[in-house]
Structure formats: structure tokens, C-alpha cells
VEXDREN-2710 file (C-alpha; in Angstrom, 1 decimal):
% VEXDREN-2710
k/r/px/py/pz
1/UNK/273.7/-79.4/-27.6
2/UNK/270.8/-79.8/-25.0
3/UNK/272.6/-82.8/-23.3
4/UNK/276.0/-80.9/-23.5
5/UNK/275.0/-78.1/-21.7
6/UNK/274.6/-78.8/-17.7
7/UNK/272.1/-77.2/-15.1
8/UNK/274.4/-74.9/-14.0
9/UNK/275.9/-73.3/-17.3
10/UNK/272.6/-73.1/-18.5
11/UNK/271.4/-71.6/-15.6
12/UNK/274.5/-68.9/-15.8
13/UNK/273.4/-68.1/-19.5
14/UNK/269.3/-67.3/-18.7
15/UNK/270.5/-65.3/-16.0
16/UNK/272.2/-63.1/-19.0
17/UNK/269.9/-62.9/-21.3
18/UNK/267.5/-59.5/-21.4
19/UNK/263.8/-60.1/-20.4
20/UNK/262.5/-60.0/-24.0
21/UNK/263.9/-63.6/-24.3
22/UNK/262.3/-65.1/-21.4
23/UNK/259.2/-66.2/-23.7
24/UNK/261.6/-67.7/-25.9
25/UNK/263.2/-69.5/-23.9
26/UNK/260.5/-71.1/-21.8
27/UNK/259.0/-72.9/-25.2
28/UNK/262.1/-74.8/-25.7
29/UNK/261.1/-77.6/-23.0
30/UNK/260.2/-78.3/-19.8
31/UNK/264.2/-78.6/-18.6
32/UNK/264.4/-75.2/-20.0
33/UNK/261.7/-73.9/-18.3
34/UNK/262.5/-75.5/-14.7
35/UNK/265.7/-74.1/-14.8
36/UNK/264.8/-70.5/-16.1
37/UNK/262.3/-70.4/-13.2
38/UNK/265.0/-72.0/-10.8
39/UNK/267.3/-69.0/-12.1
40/UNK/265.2/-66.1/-12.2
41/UNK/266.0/-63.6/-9.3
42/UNK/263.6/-60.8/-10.3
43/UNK/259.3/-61.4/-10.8
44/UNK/256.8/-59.3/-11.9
45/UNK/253.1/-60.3/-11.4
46/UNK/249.5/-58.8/-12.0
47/UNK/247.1/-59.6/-10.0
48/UNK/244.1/-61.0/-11.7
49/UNK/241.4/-62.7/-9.2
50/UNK/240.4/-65.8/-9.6
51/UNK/238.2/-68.8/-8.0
52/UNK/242.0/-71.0/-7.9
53/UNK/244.1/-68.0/-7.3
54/UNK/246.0/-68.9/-4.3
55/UNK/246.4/-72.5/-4.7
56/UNK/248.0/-71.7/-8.6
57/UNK/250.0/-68.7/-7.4
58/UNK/251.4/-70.8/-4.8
59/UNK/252.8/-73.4/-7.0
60/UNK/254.3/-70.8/-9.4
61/UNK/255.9/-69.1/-6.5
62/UNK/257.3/-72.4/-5.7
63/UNK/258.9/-73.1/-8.4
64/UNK/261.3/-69.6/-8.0
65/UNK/263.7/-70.4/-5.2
66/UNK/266.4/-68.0/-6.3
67/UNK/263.8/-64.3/-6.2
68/UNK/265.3/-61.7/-4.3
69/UNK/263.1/-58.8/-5.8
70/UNK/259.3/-59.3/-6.5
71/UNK/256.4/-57.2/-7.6
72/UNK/252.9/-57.6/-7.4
73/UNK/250.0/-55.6/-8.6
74/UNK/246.9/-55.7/-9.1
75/UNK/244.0/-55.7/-11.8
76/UNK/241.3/-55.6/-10.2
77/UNK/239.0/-52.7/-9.4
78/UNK/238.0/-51.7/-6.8
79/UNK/241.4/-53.6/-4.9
80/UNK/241.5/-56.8/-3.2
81/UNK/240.0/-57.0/0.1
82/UNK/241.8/-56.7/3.2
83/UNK/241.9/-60.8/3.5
84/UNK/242.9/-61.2/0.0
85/UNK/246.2/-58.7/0.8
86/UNK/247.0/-60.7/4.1
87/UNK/246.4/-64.1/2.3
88/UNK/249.0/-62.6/-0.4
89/UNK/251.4/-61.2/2.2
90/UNK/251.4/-65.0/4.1
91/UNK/251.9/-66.8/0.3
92/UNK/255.2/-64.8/0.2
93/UNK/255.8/-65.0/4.2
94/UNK/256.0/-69.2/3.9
95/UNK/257.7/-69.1/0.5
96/UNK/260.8/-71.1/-0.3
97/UNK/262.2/-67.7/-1.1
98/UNK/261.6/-65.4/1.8
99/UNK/265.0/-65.6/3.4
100/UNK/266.5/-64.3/-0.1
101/UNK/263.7/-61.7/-0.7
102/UNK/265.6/-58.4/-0.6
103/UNK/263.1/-56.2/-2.7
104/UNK/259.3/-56.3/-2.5
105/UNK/256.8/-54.2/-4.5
106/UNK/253.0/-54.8/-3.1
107/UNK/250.5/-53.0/-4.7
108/UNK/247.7/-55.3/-4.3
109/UNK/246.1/-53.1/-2.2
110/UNK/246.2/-52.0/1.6
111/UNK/248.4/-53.8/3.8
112/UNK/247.3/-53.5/7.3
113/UNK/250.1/-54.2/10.7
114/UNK/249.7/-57.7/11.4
115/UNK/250.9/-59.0/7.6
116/UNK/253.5/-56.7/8.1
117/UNK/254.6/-58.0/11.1
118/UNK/254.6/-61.8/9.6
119/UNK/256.5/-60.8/6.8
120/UNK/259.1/-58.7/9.0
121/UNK/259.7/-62.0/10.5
122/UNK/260.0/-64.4/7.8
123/UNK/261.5/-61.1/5.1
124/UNK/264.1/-60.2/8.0
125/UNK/266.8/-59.3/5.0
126/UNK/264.4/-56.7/2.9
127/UNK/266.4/-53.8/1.9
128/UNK/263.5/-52.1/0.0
129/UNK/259.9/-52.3/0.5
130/UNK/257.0/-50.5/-1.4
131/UNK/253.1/-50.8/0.3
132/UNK/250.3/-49.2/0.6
133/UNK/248.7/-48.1/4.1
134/UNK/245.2/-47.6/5.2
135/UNK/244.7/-44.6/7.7
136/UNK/245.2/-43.9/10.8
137/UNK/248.9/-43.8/9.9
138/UNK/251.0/-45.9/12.2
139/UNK/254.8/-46.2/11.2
140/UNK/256.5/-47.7/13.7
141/UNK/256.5/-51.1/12.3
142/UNK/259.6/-49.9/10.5
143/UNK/261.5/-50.9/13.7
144/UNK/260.8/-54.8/12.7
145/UNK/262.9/-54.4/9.3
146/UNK/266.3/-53.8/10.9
147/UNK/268.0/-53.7/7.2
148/UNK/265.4/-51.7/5.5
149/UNK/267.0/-48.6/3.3
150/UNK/264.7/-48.0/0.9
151/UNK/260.9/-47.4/2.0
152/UNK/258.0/-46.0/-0.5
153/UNK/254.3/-45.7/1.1
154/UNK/251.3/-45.0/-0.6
155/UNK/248.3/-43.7/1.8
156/UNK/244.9/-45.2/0.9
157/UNK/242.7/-42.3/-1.4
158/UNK/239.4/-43.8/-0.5
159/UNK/237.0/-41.6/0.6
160/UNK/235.3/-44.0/3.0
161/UNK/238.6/-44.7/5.2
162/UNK/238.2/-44.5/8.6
163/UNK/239.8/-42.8/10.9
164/UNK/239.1/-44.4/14.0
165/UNK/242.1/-45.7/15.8
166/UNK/244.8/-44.3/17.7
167/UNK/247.2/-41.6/16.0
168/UNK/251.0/-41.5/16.5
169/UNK/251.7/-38.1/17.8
170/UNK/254.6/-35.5/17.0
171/UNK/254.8/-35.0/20.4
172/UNK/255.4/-38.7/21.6
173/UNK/259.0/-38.6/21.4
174/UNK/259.8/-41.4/23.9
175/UNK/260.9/-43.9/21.8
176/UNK/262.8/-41.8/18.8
177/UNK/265.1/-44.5/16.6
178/UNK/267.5/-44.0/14.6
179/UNK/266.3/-45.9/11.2
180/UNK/268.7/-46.7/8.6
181/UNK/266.1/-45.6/5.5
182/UNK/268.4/-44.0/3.0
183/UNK/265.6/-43.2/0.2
184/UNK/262.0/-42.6/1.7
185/UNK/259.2/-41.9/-1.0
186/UNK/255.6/-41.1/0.6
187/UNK/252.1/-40.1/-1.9
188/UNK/249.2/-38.6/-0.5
189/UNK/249.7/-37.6/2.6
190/UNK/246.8/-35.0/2.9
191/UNK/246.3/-32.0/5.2
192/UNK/245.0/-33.3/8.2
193/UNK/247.3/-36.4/8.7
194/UNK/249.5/-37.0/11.8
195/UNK/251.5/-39.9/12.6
196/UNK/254.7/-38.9/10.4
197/UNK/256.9/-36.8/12.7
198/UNK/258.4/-40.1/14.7
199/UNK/259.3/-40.9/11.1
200/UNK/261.0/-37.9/10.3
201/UNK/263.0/-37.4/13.8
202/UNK/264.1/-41.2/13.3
203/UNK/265.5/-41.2/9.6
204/UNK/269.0/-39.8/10.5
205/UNK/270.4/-41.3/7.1
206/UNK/268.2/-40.1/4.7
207/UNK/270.0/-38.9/1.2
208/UNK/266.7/-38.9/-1.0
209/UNK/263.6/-38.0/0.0
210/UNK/260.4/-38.4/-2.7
211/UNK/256.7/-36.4/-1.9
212/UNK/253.6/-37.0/-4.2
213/UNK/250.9/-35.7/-4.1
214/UNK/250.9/-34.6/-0.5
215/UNK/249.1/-31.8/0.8
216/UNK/250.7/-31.9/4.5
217/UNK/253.9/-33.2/6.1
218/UNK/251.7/-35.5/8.4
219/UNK/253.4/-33.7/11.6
220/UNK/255.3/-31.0/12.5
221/UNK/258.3/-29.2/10.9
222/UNK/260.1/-29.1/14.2
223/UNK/260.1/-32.7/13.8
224/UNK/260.8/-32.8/9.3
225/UNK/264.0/-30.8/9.8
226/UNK/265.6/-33.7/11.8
227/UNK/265.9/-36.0/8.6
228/UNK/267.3/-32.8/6.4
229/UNK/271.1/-32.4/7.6
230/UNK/272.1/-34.9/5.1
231/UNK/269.9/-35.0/2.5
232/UNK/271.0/-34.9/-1.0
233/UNK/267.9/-35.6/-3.8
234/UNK/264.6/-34.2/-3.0
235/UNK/261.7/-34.3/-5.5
236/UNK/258.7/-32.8/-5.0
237/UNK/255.3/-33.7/-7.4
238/UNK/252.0/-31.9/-7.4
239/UNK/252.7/-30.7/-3.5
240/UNK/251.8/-27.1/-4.2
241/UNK/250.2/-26.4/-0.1
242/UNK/253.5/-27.9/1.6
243/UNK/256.3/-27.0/-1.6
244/UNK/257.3/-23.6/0.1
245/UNK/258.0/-24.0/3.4
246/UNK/260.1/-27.6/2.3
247/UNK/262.0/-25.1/0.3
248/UNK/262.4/-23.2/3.1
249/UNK/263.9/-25.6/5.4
250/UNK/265.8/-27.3/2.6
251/UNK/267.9/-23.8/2.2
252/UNK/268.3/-23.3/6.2
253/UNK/269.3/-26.6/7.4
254/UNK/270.7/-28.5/4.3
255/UNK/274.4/-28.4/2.8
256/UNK/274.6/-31.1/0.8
257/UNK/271.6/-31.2/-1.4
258/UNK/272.4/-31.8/-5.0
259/UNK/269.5/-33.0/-6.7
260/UNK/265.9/-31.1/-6.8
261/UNK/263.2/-31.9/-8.8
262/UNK/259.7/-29.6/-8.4
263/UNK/256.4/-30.6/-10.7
264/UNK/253.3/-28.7/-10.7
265/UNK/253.6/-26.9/-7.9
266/UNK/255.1/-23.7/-5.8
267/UNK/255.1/-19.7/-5.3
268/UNK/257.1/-17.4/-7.7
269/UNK/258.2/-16.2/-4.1
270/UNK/258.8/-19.3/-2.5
271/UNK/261.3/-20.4/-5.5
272/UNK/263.1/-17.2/-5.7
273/UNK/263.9/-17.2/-2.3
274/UNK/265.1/-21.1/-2.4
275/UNK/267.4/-20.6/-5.4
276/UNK/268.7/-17.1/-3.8
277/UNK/269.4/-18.7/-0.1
278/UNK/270.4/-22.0/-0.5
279/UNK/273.3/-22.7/0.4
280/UNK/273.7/-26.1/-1.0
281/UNK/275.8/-27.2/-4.6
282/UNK/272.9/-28.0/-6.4
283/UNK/274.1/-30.4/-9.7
284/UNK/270.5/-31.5/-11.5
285/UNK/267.7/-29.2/-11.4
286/UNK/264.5/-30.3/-13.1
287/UNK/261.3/-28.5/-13.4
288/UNK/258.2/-28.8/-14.6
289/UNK/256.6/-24.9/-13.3
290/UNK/254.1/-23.6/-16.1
291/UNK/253.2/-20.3/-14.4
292/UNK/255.6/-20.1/-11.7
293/UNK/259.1/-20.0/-13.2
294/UNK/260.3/-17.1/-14.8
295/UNK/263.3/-15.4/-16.3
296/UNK/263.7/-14.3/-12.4
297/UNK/264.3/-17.4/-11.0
298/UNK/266.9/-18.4/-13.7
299/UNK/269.2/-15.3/-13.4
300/UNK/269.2/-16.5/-9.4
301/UNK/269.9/-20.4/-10.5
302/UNK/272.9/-18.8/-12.7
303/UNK/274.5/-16.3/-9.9
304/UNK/274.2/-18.9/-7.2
305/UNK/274.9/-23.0/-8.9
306/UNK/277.3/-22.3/-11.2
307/UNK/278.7/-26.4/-10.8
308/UNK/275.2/-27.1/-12.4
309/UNK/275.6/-30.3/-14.5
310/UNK/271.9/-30.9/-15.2
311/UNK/269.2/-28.8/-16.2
312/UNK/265.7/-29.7/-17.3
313/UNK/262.6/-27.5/-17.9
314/UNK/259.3/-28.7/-19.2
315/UNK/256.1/-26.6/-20.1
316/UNK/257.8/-23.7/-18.7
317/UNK/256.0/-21.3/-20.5
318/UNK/257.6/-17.7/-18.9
319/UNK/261.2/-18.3/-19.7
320/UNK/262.1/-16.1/-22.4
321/UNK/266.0/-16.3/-23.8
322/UNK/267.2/-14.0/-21.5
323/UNK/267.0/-15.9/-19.1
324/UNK/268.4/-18.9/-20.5
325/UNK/271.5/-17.0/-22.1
326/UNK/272.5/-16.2/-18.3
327/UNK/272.0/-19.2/-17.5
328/UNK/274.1/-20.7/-20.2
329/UNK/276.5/-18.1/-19.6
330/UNK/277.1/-18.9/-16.1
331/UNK/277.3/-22.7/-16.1
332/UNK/279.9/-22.1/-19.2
333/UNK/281.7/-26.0/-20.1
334/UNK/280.1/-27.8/-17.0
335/UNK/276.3/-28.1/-18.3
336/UNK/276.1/-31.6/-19.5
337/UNK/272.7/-32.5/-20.2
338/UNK/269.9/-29.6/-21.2
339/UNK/266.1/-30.6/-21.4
340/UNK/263.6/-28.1/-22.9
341/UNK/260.6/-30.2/-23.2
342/UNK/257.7/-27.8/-24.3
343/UNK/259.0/-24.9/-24.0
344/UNK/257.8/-22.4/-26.6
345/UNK/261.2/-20.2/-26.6
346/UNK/262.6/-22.7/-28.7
347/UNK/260.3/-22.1/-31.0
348/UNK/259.5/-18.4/-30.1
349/UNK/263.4/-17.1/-30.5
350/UNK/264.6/-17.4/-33.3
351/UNK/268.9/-18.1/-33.0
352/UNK/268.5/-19.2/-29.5
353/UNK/269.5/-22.9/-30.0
354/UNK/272.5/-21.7/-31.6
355/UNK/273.3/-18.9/-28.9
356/UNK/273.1/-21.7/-26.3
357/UNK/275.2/-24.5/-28.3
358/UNK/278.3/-22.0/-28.6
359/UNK/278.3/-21.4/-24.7
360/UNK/277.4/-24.9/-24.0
361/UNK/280.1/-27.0/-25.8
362/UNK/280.1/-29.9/-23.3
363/UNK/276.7/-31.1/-23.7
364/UNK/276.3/-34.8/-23.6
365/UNK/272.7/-34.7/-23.5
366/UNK/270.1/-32.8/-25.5
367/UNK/266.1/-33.3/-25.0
368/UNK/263.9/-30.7/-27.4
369/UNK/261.3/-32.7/-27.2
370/UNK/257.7/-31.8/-28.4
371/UNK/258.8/-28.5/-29.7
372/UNK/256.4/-29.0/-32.4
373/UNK/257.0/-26.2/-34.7
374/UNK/261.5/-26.2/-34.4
375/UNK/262.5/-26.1/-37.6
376/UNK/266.0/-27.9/-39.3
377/UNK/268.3/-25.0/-39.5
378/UNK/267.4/-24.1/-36.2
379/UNK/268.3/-27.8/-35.2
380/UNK/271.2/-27.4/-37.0
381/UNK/272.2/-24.8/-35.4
382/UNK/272.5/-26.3/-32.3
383/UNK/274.2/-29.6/-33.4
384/UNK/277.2/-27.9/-35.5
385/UNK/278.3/-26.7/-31.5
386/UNK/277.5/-30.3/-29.8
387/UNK/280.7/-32.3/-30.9
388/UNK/279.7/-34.4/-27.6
389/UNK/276.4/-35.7/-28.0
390/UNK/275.9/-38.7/-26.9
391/UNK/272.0/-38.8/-26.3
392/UNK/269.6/-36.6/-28.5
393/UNK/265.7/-36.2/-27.9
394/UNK/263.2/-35.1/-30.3
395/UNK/260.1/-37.0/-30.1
396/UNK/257.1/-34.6/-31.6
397/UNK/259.6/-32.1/-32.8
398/UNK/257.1/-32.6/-35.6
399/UNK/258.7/-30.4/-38.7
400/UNK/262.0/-31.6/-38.6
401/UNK/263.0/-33.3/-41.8
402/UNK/265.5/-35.6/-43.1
403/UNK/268.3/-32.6/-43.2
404/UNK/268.3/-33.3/-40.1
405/UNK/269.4/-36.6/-39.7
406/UNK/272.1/-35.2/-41.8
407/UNK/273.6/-33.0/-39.8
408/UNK/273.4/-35.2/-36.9
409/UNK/275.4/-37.4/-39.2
410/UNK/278.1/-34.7/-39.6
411/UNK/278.3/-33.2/-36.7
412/UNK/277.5/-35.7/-33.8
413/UNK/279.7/-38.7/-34.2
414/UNK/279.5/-39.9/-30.9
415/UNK/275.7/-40.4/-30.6
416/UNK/274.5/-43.5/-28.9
417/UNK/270.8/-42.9/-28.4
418/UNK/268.5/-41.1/-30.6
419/UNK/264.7/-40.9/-30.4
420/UNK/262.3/-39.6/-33.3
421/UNK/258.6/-40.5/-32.5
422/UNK/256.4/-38.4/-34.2
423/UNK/258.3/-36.6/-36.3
424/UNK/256.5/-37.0/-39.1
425/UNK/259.1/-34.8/-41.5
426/UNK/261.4/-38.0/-41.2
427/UNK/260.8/-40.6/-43.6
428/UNK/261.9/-44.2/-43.3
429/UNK/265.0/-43.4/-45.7
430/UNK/266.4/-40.8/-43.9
431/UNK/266.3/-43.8/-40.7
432/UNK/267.7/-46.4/-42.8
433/UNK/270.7/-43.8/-43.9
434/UNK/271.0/-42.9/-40.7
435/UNK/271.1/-46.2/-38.8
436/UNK/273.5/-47.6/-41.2
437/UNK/276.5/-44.8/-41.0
438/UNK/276.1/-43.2/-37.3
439/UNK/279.1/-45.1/-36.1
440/UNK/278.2/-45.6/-32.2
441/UNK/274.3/-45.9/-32.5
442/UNK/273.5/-48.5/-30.1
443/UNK/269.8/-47.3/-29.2
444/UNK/267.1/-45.5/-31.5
445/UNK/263.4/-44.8/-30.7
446/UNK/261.3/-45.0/-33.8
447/UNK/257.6/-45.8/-35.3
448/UNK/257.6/-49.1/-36.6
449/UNK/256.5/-48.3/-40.2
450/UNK/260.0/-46.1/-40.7
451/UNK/262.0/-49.1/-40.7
452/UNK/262.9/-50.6/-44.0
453/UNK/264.5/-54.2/-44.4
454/UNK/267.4/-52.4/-44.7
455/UNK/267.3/-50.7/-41.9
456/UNK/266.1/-53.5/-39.8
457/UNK/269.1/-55.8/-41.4
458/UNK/271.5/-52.5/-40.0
459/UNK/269.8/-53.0/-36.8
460/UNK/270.8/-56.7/-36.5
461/UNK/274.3/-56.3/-37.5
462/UNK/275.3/-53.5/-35.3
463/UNK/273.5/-54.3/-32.6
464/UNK/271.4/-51.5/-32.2
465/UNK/268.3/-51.4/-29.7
466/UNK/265.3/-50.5/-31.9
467/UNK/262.4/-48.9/-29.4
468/UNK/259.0/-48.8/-31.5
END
């Protein structure tokens, strides 16, 4: 077999196979391991430092000629020095795969201007790019990675940065671009940060925009509602100081928002006038709001986004079944996917489940996760209403039993992924019964010491992914 096979079929298979194999199949030989390298498109490294690092990393590097999407981070604490990042940045600079590279992840530490401008010259074809920036912020490097779409930045947290240098100002609008970034993610921009607003005039094309952990805008939102007209996925993550008035300009000067994700972080007031004033048809709305969301802010979600096709709460601890009734009520057939992770009006209301199900016949998707005290016939309930399940949720729904792998049996014949971590109610038969007559299983996420032979054997036959 090994001298039947050529390079080049051989080459076509590895590039088939999912990652868990690649171990595998490096043992076999050394041909098999030239030509998996020679194949691979996609890397993955951690950086652990080392008296022959660069030497070592540059062989391995040269023996990839095919990557078009790398990652590297690193190990080490505190991060690499400056020298180490620009000695990393040059390694993949002069690589035999540079003009291929479209997707680079550094986060070996701070990257300062100069190693980007070498890798904007030998990287000219990067489409996505993830790196991490000392301060004072200076963005206009973008300009040197004409196909760039996708940009995520990561300010440096260290309290000893300095912030000598010279700042990009809001004002300095003498050179405004028009950038072709379609996804821009930025974390930790802080309060007194300037250098952003060229940034935000410039990115005319932006559909999704990601903030983390930011406690300013790093300019003016003069300049932020430029990038907004055509803006369609917006998540916002601990940004509590800036969440507001975002919301604000997302429901004055955006139409075609769809997507909006808010964690930790907002004003009951804030919200209530987003989801009363936007004007935008809002499809997937996912919170995680422990003291600001409350039965309020659903009854404006129901009378104003009633194409919602997505909706999922965490922690939300206010939210009573009131609320979600309307809710349900409004969005009728079109809800397909419904998260309540931690929500204690699962547990709280007794019938609810069952309430929703009936008005929510079209669900495709059903995440109850960590609802620790839900019992089976309230489960049950739920499921007798979901003919359409296709994905079902339940990690640390801890009193859940084997009846209810039962009804899932019965009632949910179209399930595909199922995951039960930490329910300790069901036992490894229930698993091995279940995995062996669900008739479209194809993915189940379980503890290890639940599954039998049996079920194991069931596994392998049907090819079902088991996640322990």
C-alpha cells in the first residue's frame, strides 16, 4: 500500500482527515510525516522559550510550505520581550510561506510598527490579522495591508506602559481612508485612550464590530458613528462605562443590525431605550445582564423584533415568566434556537417550559443548561412540544434522570447533538440506550465513565462524535 499510494493522493487524504489524527499519522514514517507537514495549511504553536528557539522554530517552519493560517502564542510569563516578538515577526516575514499566509494569530506579546511594517511587505495577501499593541495607539499601519478584512487588537494591560510618543488625534482628519475591514474586534481600550477615531471614520465596510473590555471608544463619537451605517453584528463584553451611549448610536444611525450580543454590562435605562428605538431587524439577541435585564425590557424586545430567530439569556436573574410568555408569544413559529443558561425561572415556575414549548413549535435549538434543580417532567414537558430539535443542552441540569433520555427518545427524533455533563441523575445505561436508538445522533457530550463497551461499540458504528 505505502508504495501504491503517490505524494500527491496522499497528500489529498491528510488534508481530510480531522486534527485528532495528525499524531497518528506522523508515526507512520518519515514520508508520512514530510508530506503531512508539506500538506498542512493551518498551524498552531505555543510559544515555549528556549536557549535554540529560533534556530529549531525556523526549521519546523520550513518544512510547511503550504500554511495559509498560523497561530502563535505564548507560554511564558511575563511575555517575550520586544526583540523576541520582532525576531518572531522576521521568522515568519522570510518564511517559504509568507506569500500564501492569509491568516495570522500573534499573541506572543506586543508587536511594535516596524515588524509590522516588514511583515506588510512580505504578508501583502493577509486577510485577517490578530496582534497585540503597546500604547500610544497608532493605527495607521492598516493602510500597508491593502487586503486586510478581518482585524482583532489587543492593547497592552501593563501598568508600566508608557505613554510617551505622539498620539493620533480625532481631529487630524487629513488623510481619512476608506479601509476594507469587514470584522474589527478591539479589548481594552481604557478611558483615556486616543488614537482610534481615524479608525472609525475609515472603516466604511464594517458588518461586525467586537468591544472587550473597553472602558472608552479611544476618540470621539462624532468620529464612531461613521463605521455604523452598515453594521450588522455588534457584541459588547464587560464595556459597562461606554455600553449606553453605543446603544444609543446603534438605534439612531443603524438599519441593518441583526445580531447583538451584551455581557456584563449596561443601564436598565440605557437598554430599554435601545430595544424601544431601534429601528433595526434584530434576528439573534444574546445576553448575559444579571441585574439589569428585567421583565421590562422583554415586553419591548417582543413588541418591537418580532422576526427574532435567536434568543439567549444567561444568569438573568430578574426575568420572571411574564416576561418570557410575551416574549414567546410574539416571536410565535419563528424562534429557532432558545438559551436559558442559569436562569432560575426555569426552576422557579413551575409549567413554564411547557407554556413556552406549545408557543414555540419551531425550535431547533434548546440550551437549559446549569438549571441545577429542573426536574424530568418539567423536561418533559418541554420536549413532547419540540418535534424539531435538533440540538439539546443540559450540562449541570443536575436532577435530571434517565426518564429523560426517554422522552427525548420519543419525542425528538431528529436530534443531532446532545450534551449531559454533570448530570449526575443519568447513569451510563440510560447513554448506552440512548446512543444506540436516537436515529440521527451524530454528536454527544458526555463524562467518560458513562460510556459502556456498548455504548462505545454504538459510537463507532454510527459514527457518532463522543465529547468527554
Amino acid at each position: 500500500m505505502e508504495s501504491v499510494l503517490c505524494d500527491e493522493l496522499l497528500q489529498e487524504i491528510f488534508q481530510r482527515l480531522p486534527p485528532s489524527s495528525s499524531y497518528s499519522v506522523s508515526l507512520v514514517c518519515k514520508r508520512w510525516l514530510y508530506l503531512y507537514r508539506s500538506s498542512r495549511t493551518s498551524l498552531s504553536l505555543r510559544l515555549i522559550p528556549h536557549h535554540n528557539l529560533f534556530p529549531s522554530l525556523s526549521s519546523f517552519l520550513s518544512q510547511h510550505p503550504s500554511l495559509s493560517s498560523l497561530s502563535l502564542l505564548s507560554s511564558s510569563d511575563p511575555s517575550p520581550s520586544p526583540s523576541t516578538t520582532s525576531h518572531l515577526l522576521s521568522l515568519f516575514s522570510s518564511s517559504c510561506f509568507s506569500h500564501r499566509l492569509l491568516s495570522l494569530r500573534f499573541l506572543a506579546g506586543p508587536v511594535c510598527l516596524s515588524s509590522l511594517s516588514s511583515l506588510s511587505n512580505s504578508c501583502s495577501h493577509l486577510t485577517s490579522l490578530f496582534v497585540t499593541l503597546p500604547r500610544p495607539i497608532i493605527l495607521r499601519w492598516v493602510l500597508s495591508f491593502p487586503c486586510l478584512k478581518d482585524l482583532s487588537i489587543v492593547l497592552c494591560s501593563d501598568d508600566d506602559d508608557s505613554r510617551d510618543g505622539v498620539w493620533e488625534s480625532d481631529e487630524d482628519s487629513d488623510s481619512d481612508s476608506n479601509l476594507g475591514l469587514e470584522s474589527l474586534c478591539l479589548v481594552g481600550i481604557r478611558g483615556d485612550d486616543w488614537g482610534i477615531g481615524w479608525l472609525w471614520r475609515s472603516c466604511k465596510k464594517l458588518r461586525r464590530l467586537q468591544l472587550r473590555s473597553c472602558q472608552g471608544i479611544g476618540g470621539s463619537y462624532s468620529c464612531f458613528v461613521h463605521c455604523l451605517q452598515g453594521l450588522q453584528e455588534v457584541e459588547l463584553r464587560t464595556c459597562r462605562s461606554v455600553v449606553d451611549m453605543i446603544l444609543l448610536k446603534l438605534s439612531e444611525n443603524c438599519l441593518s443590525l441583526n445580531s447583538l450580543l451584551v455581557y456584563d454590562g449596561g443601564s436598565r435605562e440605557g437598554l430599554l431605550h435601545f430595544f424601544t428605538h431601534c429601528r433595526s431587524n434584530l434576528r439573534k439577541l444574546d445576553l448575559r445582564l444579571p441585574l439589569d435585564l428585567n421583565n421590562s425590557h422583554l415586553f419591548a424586545v417582543a413588541a418591537n423584533f418580532g422576526g427574532l430567530v435567536t434568543l439567549r439569556l444567561q444568569s438573568c436573574c430578574l426575568v420572571t415568566g411574564e416576561g418570557l410568555k410575551a416574549l414567546a408569544m410574539a416571536v410565535g413559529n419563528g424562534l429557532e434556537e432558545l438559551a436559558l443558561i442559569n436562569c432560575d425561572v426555569v426552576e422557579r415556575e413551575i409549567g413554564l417550559l411547557a407554556t413556552l414549548g406549545q408557543h414555540l413549535r419551531a425550535l431547533r435549538k434548546l440550551d437549559l443548561s446549569h438549571s441545577e434543580m429542573l426536574l424530568d417532567k418539567e423536561l418533559i414537558s418541554v420536549l413532547v412540544s419540540c418535534l424539531h430539535l435538533i440540538e439539546l443542552r443540559l450540562r449541570g441540569c443536575k436532577r435530571l434522570t434517565g426518564a429523560a433520555m426517554v422522552s427525548m427518545l420519543r419525542s425528538c427524533k431528529r436530534l443531532e447533538t446532545v450534551d449531559i455533563v454533570h448530570c449526575f441523575g443519568i447513569e451510563s445505561k440510560a447513554v448506552e440506550m440512548f446512543m444506540k436508538n436516537s436515529p440521527r445522533l451524530r454528536r454527544i457530550e458526555v463524562e467518560q465513565n458513562k460510556l459502556s463497551d456498548a455504548a462505545k461499540m454504538w459510537a463507532s458504528n454510527k459514527f457518532i462524535e463522543v465529547v468527554v
